[in-house]
N, C-alpha and C positions, 0 to 999 in steps of 0.2 A: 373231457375235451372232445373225444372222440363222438360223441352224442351230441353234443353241441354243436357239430361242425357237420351233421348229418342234414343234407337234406333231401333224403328220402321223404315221399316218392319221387321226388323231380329230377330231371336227368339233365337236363341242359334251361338255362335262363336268355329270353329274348330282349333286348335292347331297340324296342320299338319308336319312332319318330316320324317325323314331321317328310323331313328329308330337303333338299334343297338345288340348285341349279348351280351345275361346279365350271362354268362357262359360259361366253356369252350367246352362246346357240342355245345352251341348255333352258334360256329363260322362258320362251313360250310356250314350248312342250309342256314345262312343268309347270306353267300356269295352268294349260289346259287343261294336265293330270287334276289340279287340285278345284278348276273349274265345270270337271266335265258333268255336261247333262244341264248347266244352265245357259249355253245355247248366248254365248259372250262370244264375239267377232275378235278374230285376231287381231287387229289395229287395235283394237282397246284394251286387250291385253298386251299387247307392246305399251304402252299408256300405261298402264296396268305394273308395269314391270320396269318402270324407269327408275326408282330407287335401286333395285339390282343392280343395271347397267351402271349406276353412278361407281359401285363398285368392282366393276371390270365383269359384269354378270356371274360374278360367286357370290354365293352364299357362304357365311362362316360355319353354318348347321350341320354341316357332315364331317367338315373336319375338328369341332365339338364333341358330335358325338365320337367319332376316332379313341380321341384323348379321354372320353368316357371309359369307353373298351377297354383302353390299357391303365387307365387307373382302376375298374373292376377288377381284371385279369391278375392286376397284382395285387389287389387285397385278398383276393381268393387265392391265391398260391401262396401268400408268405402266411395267409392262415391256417392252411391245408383243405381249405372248401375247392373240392374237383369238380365244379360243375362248370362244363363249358357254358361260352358263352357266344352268341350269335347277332347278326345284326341286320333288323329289316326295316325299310322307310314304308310309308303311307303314300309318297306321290314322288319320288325317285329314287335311280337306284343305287344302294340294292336292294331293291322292291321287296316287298313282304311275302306278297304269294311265292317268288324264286328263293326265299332265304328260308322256308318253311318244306317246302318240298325239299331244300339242301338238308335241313335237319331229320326229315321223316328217312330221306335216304341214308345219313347218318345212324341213322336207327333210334332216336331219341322220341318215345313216346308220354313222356306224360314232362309241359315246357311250362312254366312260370314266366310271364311276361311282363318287364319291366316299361311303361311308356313315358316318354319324356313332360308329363305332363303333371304335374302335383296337388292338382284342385280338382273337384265335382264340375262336371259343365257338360253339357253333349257334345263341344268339341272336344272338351280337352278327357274326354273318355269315353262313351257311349257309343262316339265315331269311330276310335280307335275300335273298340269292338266288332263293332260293323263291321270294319278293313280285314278283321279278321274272319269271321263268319264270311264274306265274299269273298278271301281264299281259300278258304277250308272247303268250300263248295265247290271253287275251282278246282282244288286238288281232289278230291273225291269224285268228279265227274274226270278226271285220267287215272280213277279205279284205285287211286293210294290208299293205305291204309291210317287213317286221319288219329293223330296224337290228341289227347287231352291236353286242353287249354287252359289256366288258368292265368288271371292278373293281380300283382301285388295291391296290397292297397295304397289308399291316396295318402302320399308322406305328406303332404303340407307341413305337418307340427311337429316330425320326427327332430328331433335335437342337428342327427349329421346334414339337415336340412337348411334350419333354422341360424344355428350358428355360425356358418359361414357367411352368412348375410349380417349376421350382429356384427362382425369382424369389418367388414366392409363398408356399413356405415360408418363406425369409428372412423376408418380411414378416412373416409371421406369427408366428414368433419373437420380428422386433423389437415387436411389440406386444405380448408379453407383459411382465409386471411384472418390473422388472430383477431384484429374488433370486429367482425361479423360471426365469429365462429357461434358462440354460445347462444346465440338469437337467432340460430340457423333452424329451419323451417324441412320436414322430413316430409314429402311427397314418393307416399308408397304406390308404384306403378304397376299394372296389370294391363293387362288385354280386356278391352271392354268388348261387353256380346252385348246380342237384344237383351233387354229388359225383359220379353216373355222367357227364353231361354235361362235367362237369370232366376229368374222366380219360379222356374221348375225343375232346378238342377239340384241333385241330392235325392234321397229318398221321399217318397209321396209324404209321409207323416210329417217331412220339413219343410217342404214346399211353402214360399211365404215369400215377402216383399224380397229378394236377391236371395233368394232361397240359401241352400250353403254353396254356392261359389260366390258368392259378397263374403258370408258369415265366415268361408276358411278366411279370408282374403285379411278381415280386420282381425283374425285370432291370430294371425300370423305377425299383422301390423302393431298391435299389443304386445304380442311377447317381445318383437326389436325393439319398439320402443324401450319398454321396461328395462331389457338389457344393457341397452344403449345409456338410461337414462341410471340404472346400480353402479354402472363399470366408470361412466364420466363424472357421474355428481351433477348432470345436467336434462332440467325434464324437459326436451324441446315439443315443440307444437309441431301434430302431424296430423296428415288427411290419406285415404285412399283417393285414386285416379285412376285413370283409364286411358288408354293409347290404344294404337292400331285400329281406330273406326273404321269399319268399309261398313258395303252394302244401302240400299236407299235411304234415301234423307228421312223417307216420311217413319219411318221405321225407326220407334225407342231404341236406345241403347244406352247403355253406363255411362254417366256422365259423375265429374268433369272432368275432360280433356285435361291432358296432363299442359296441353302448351295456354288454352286457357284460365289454365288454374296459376300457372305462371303468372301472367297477367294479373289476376287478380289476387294472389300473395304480393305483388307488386305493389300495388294500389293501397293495399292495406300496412303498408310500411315492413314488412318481412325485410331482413337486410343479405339474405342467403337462404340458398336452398339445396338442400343434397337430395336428390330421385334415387330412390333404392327399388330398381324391375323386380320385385317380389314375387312375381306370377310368372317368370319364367326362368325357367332350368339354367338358358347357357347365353352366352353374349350373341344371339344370332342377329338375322338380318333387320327384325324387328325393335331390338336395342340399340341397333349399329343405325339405323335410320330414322326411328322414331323418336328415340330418345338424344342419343352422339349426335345428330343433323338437325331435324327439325326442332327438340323442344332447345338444345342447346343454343340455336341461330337466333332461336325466342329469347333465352335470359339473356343471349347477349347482345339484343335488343334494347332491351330494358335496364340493361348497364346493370344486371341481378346479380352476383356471385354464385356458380351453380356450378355442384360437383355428381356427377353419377357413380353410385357405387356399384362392383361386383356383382354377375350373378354366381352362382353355388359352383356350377360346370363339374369342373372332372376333380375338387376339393378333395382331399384323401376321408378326410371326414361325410363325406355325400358317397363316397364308395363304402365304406364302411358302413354308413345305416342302410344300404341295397342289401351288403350280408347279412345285417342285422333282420331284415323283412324276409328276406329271403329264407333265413333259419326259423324265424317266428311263424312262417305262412307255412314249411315242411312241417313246423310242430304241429301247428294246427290240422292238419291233413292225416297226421298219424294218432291223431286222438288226444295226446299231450297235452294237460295247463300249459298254458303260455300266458304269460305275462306283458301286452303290448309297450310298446315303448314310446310316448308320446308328451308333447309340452302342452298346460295348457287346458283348459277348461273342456273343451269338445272332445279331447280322448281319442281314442286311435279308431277309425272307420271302419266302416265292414266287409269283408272280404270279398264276400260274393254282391254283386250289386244286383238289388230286388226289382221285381218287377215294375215299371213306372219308374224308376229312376234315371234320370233326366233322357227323358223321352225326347224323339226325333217327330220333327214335324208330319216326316209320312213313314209309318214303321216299318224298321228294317229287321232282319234277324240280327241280332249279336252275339259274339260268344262267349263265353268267361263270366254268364252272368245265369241268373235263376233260369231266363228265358231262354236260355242258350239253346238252340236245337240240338247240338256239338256237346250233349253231356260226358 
């Protein structure tokens, strides 16, 4: 047990994210954080940021991750896994470069970084890396002596992932009205990016029509289903979708929209529909608005019966597979078989992310990867 619960060499684990505007002052600042360099006018980003405000300008995303923290903290302490744990955002605070210099002065040299992200994509990793590589630059030009970086890899299929989503379908189901229940219609939701972006995300050798952030997207969509359809006795009809479109018109992206797929389940006689946010981690502002407001105002539109299920969030089971990777990435590190832990045809991902993998429009340094400057 004592070997098990080692995870040597790592000395402290980062709770990396998004981050979010906790007032209604906070909302433009942190648009601009997450805009800056594309030279967007503030009126537009008030525009921009009017879904916040509908919410008294917070975000739920910080106080998610919180409730992450203390459900890690206690599965690492009722296990005996002593590795702290830290917390830094990407575009507010507590900023990553301040939360990284807090740890270098802690004295914790070699950090495992956990990012709120679960899928292949340039946002949902390759940027993350970035964020890090322009701290670690920041902090080494004020002369610090800069930690080894590593990142966990991409849990999409990890069971403490998966399961908690199977569970919340069910629910979701059973909340629907019994003569619509079993004809109920399962719209797996995700954040849609460009289609170029899509078709290069993952390793070069897989690079192909939605590259692997579509192909986790429907591995993921398949094992709920499956589960969903062993545990009820019922094989329902399901599709992936795609929510949160920004960026220019002219410009592909993932389609279909989750509120026009609404629609058109309508049209085709569906009598319910249960949206399971597959693609992300925690009920933030993007679930709370694109899903809870807009596609919801949509089914109820269309007089549709539509239930939204759970995402994973702070689940004791999602903290538990974090120590599970956690213990599996130290084994790996100290030379050990390790045996990865995953659901599912595609298998547990790669550690290190190789060169070319999902590449950034204009390149950046990253860390935590082959290309790392920050070996």
């Amino acid at each position: 047990m004592r070997d098990a619960l080692d995870a040597t060499p790592y000395d402290a684990l980062l709770l990396l994210s998004f981050g979010g505007p906790e007032g209604p002052d906070d909302v433009v600042p942190f648009l601009e954080n997450v805009t800056r360099g594309r030279g967007i006018p503030k009126e537009r980003l008030k525009e921009v940021g009017r879904h916040y405000f509908l919410f008294g300008g917070v975000s739920p995303i910080n106080d998610q991750n919180r409730a992450l923290l203390d459900a890690l903290r206690k599965d690492f302490a009722d296990h005996g896994l002593g590795l702290p744990i830290y917390w830094g955002n990407r575009n507010w605070a507590p900023y990553l470069t301040d939360t990284l210099r807090e740890m270098i002065a802690d004295g914790h040299r070699r950090i495992l970084v956990l990012a709120t992200s679960a899928y292949a994509s340039y946002s949902g990793c390759r940027q993350y890396r970035e964020n890090l590589a322009e701290s670690l630059a920041a902090l080494e030009a004020e002369g610090l002596e800069l930690p080894k970086i590593d990142k966990l890899r991409h849990y999409f299929n990890h069971p403490g992932f998966v399961e908690p989503m199977v569970d919340g379908v069910i629910e979701s189901l059973a909340e629907l009205p019994e003569d619509v229940r079993d004809g109920a219609h399962i719209a797996f939701s995700t954040h849609s990016i460009p289609t170029a972006s899509a078709d290069t995300s993952g390793p070069v050798e897989g690079h192909g029509e939605g590259g692997a952030y579509v192909a986790q997207h429907l591995e993921v969509a398949r094992l709920i289903a499956d589960a969903v359809r062993e545990r009820t006795g019922v094989d329902h009809p399901w599709q992936l979708v795609y929510q949160s479109r920004s960026g220019a018109p002219h410009i592909p992206w993932l389609e279909p929209d989750i509120c026009d797929h609404l629609e058109e389940r309508h049209a085709s006689g569906v009598p319910a529909v249960v949206i399971a946010p597959i693609g992300f981690v925690s009920d933030h502002m993007e679930v709370l608005y694109d899903l809870d407001t807009e596609a919801k105002a949509k089914a109820e539109e269309l007089r549709l019966p539509m239930r939204r299920s759970a995402t994973v969030g702070a689940d004791p089971r999602f903290a538990a597979a974090i120590r599970d990777l956690v213990l599996e990435r130290a084994g790996v590190e100290r030379g050990q078989e390790v045996t990865p832990c995953a659901l599912g045809a595609l298998g547990a991902g790669h550690n290190v992310c190789p060169v070319g993998c999902c590449p950034a429009r204009a390149a950046k340094p990253a860390a935590a990867g082959v290309d790392s400057p920050y070996a």
